[in-house]
C-alpha positions in Angstrom: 85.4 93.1 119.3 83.6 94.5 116.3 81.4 92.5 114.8 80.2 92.7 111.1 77.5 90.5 109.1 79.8 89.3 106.0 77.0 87.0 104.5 74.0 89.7 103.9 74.8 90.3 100.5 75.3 85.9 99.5 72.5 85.4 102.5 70.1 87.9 100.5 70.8 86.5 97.1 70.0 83.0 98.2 66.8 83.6 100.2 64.0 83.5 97.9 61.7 84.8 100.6 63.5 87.8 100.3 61.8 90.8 97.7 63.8 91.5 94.9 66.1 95.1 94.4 63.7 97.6 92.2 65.8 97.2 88.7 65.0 101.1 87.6 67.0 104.0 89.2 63.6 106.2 89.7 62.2 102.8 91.6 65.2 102.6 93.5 65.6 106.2 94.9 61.7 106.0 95.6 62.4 102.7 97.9 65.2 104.1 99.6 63.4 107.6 100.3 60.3 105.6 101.8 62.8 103.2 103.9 64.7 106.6 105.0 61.5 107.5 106.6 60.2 104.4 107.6 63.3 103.6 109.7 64.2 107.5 110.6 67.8 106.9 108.9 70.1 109.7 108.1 72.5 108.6 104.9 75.9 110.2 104.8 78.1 110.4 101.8 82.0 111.0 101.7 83.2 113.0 99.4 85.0 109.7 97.6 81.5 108.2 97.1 80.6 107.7 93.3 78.1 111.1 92.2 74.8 109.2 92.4 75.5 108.2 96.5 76.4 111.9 97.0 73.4 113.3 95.7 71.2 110.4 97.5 72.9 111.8 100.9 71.7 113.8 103.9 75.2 115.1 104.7 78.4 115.2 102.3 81.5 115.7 103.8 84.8 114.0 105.3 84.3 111.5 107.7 84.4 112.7 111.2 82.8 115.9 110.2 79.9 113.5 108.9 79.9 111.6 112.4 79.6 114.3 114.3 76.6 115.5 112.1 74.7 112.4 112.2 75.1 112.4 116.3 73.4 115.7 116.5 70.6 114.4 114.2 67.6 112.6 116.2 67.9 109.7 113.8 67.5 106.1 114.7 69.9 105.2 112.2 73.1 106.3 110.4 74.0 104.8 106.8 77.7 105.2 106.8 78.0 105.5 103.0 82.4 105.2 103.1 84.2 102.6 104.4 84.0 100.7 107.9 86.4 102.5 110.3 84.3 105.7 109.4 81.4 103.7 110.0 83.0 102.3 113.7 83.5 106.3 114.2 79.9 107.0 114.1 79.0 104.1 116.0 81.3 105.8 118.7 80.0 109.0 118.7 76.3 107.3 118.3 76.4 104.2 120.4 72.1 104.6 120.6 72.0 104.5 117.2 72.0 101.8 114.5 74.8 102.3 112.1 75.0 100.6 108.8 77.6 100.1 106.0 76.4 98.7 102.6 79.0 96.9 101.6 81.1 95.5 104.5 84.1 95.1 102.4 84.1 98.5 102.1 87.5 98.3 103.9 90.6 101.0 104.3 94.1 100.2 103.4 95.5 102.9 105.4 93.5 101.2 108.2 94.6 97.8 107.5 98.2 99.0 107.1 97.9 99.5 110.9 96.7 96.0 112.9 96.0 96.0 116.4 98.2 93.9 117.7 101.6 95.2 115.4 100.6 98.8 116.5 100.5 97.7 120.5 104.2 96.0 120.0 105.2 99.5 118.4 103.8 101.3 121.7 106.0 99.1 123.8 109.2 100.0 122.2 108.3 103.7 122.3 106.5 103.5 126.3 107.7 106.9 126.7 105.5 108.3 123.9 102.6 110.3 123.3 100.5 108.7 121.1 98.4 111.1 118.0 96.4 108.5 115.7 95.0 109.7 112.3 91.4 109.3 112.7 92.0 107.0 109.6 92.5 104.2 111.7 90.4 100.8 113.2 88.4 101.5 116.8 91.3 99.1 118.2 93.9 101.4 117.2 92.0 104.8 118.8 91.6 103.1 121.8 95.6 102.5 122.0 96.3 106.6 121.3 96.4 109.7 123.5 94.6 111.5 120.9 93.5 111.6 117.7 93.8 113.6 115.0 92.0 114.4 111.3 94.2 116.3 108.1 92.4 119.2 108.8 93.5 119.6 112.2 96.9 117.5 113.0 99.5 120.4 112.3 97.3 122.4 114.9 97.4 119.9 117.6 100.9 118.4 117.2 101.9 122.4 117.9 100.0 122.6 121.0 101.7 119.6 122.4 104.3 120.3 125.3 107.5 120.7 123.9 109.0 118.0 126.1 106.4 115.4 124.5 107.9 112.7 122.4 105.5 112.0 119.9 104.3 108.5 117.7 102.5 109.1 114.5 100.0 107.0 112.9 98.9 105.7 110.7 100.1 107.4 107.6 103.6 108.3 107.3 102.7 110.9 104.2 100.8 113.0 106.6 102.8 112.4 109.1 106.1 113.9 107.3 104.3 117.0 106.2 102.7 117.5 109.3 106.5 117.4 111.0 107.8 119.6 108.1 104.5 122.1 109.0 104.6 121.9 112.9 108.5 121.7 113.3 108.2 118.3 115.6 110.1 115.4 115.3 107.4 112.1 115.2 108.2 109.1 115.2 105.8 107.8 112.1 103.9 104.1 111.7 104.6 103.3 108.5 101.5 103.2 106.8 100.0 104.9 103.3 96.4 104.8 101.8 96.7 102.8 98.4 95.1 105.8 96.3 97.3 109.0 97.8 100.4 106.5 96.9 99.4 105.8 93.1 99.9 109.6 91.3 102.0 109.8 88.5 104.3 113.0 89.0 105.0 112.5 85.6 101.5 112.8 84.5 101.0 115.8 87.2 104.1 117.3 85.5 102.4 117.0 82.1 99.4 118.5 83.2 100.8 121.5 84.7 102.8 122.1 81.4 99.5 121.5 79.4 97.6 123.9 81.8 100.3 126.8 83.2 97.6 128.6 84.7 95.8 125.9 86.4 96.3 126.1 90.3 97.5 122.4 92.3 95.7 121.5 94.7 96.5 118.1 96.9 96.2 116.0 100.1 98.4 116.0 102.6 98.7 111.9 102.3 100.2 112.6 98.8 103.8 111.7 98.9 106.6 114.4 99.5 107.4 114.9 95.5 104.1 115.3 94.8 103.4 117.8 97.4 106.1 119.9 96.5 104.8 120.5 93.0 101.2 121.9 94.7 100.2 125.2 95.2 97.6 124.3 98.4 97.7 121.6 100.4 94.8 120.5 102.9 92.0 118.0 104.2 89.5 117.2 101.6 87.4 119.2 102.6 89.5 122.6 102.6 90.5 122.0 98.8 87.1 122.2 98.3 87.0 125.6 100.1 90.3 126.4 98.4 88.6 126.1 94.8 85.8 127.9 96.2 87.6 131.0 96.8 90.9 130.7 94.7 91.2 133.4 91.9 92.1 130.8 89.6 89.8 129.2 87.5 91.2 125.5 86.7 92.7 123.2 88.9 94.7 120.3 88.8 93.2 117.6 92.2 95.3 115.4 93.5 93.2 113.6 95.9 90.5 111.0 95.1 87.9 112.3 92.5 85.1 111.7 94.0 85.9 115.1 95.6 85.1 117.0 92.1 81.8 116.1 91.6 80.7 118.5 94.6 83.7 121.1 93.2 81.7 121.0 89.6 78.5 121.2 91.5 79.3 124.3 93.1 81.6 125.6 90.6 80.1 125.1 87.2 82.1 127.7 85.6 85.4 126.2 86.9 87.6 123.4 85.0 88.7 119.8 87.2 91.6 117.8 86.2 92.3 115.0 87.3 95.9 113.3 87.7 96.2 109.7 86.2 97.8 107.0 88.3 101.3 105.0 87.6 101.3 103.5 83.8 98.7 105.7 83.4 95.7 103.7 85.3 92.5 105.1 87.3 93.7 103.6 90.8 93.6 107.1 91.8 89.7 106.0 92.4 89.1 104.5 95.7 88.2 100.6 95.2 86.6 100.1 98.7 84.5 103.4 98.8 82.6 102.9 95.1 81.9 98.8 96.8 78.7 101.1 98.4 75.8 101.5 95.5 72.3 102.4 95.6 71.3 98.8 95.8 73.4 98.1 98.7 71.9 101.0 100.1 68.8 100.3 99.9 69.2 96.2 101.1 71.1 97.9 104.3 68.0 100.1 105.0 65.3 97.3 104.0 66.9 94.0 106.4 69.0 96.8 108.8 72.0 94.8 108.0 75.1 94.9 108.0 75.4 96.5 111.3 78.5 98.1 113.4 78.5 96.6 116.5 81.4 97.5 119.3 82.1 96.3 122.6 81.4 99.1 125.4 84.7 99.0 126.9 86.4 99.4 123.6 84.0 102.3 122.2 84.6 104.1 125.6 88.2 103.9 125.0 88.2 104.7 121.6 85.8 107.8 122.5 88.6 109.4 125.0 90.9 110.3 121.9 88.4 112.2 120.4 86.9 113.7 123.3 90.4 115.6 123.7 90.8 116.0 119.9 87.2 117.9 120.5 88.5 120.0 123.6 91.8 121.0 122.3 90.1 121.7 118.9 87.7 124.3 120.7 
């Protein structure tokens, strides 16, 4: 069971015992910086976190890279500044530690386009099956697979498989057909998709490689098919990054969540970002659930230590053994 307080942010609002948010930015990152110490947190960004959570951060990065961080750290406790199954990650890897999310609706679609108890009913009509699970998935699901997997690493893995395995997929089907067109193995995919890698325009892309001929593509691997065959380089969040790093070129068009290309400008001032528009032209190309985390929620999570992952033992041990041979085969 994974247990989550819903109520802090009405409970905190209506308790007028409670001290009130520092209203200026300067007050705020001066509260946070004093509770970071007080409370020997560690505060860890994703990449899809708006700029002013990134720059508050210990570590940046994608989200198993940032668990595995925070585990080596001798922090009391994590701030899991992304959405909860990250957060339910860290608490895996960190069972000692205290792990926070600021906003508990911070939730995953990708995730929640996978439920337990659908998932386990898929595994019974496929008994014969090796199970690989995106690590995008809830602790319920890990604990179901044989191993799991992250965009950086899946095409490795599914090619060290025994031929002879037949193979299940989950829980996004985008990754999972370009990781069967990259590996040459059949899956058979759960049919899942995160909201934001569904909503580019390939008209818009289209435009914007017309408009900017020299500009290199650069996308996600849970991009759909069309839009993948128009990129140059596709990879894990954090390997575009490392792609614009040492590409040649000096624009690029990102089709991944730009929360990405604040770090890319950071590190490449003298580089140009594009980013693709959604369908009709909106911004849903910007996750909703990771920019539900702010400063103030930050800071309310560190000052009341709420709200707080919690996981049973027996389901964080199973969900642990996944990862554990993710790790080993990985090596």
């Amino acid at each position: 069971m994974i247990l989550l307080n819903r109520t802090l942010i009405s409970a905190v609002s209506a308790d007028k015992t409670v001290s009130p948010v520092p209203r200026k930015r300067e007050e705020l990152l001066d509260a946070i910086s004093i509770l970071r110490r007080e409370r020997n947190a560690v505060i860890l960004a994703h990449y899809y976190q708006d700029p002013e959570i990134q720059d508050l951060a210990d570590f940046i990065g994608d989200s198993l890279e940032l668990s595995r961080k925070a585990s080596n750290t001798d922090a009391d406790s994590i701030v899991f500044c992304g959405v909860h199954f990250m957060a339910e990650t860290a608490k895996i890897l960190s069972p000692s530690k205290a792990v926070l999310l600021p906003d508990v609706e911070a939730g995953c679609t990708l995730a929640d386009d996978c439920p337990p108890d659908e998932f386990r009913k898929f595994r019974e009509r496929h008994p014969d099956h090796f199970v690989v699970s995106y690590i995008n998935c809830s602790a319920e699901v890990k604990a179901q697979s044989d191993l799991i997997c992250t965009s950086s690493n899946a095409v490795e893995l599914i090619k060290k498989l025994p031929n002879e395995y037949s193979i299940i997929f989950a829980p996004d089907q985008n990754l999972g057909k370009w990781v069967q067109r990259q590996s040459g193995r059949k899956l058979t995919l759960w049919p899942g998709s995160c909201i934001v890698h569904e909503t580019f325009s390939e008209e818009a892309l289209l435009k914007l490689k017309l408009q900017y001929p020299t500009a290199e593509v650069i996308a996600h691997p849970e991009c759909q098919s069309n839009l993948l065959a128009h990129s140059d380089y596709i990879g894990s969040t954090s390997k575009l990054l490392k792609r614009a790093e040492l590409s040649r070129a000096n624009s690029f068009i990102v089709l991944t969540e730009p929360g990405i290309i604040h770090q890319m400008k950071l590190s490449m001032p003298d580089k140009t970002f594009y980013e693709v528009p959604g369908l009709d032209g909106c911004s849903c190309n910007s996750c909703p659930y990771m920019r539900l985390n702010t400063l103030e929620k930050v800071y309310a999570s560190l000052k009341y230590m709420k709200p707080q992952i919690h996981l049973d033992e027996p389901l964080r041990i199973r969900a642990l053994q996944p990862i554990k041979l993710m790790l080993e085969m990985s090596s």
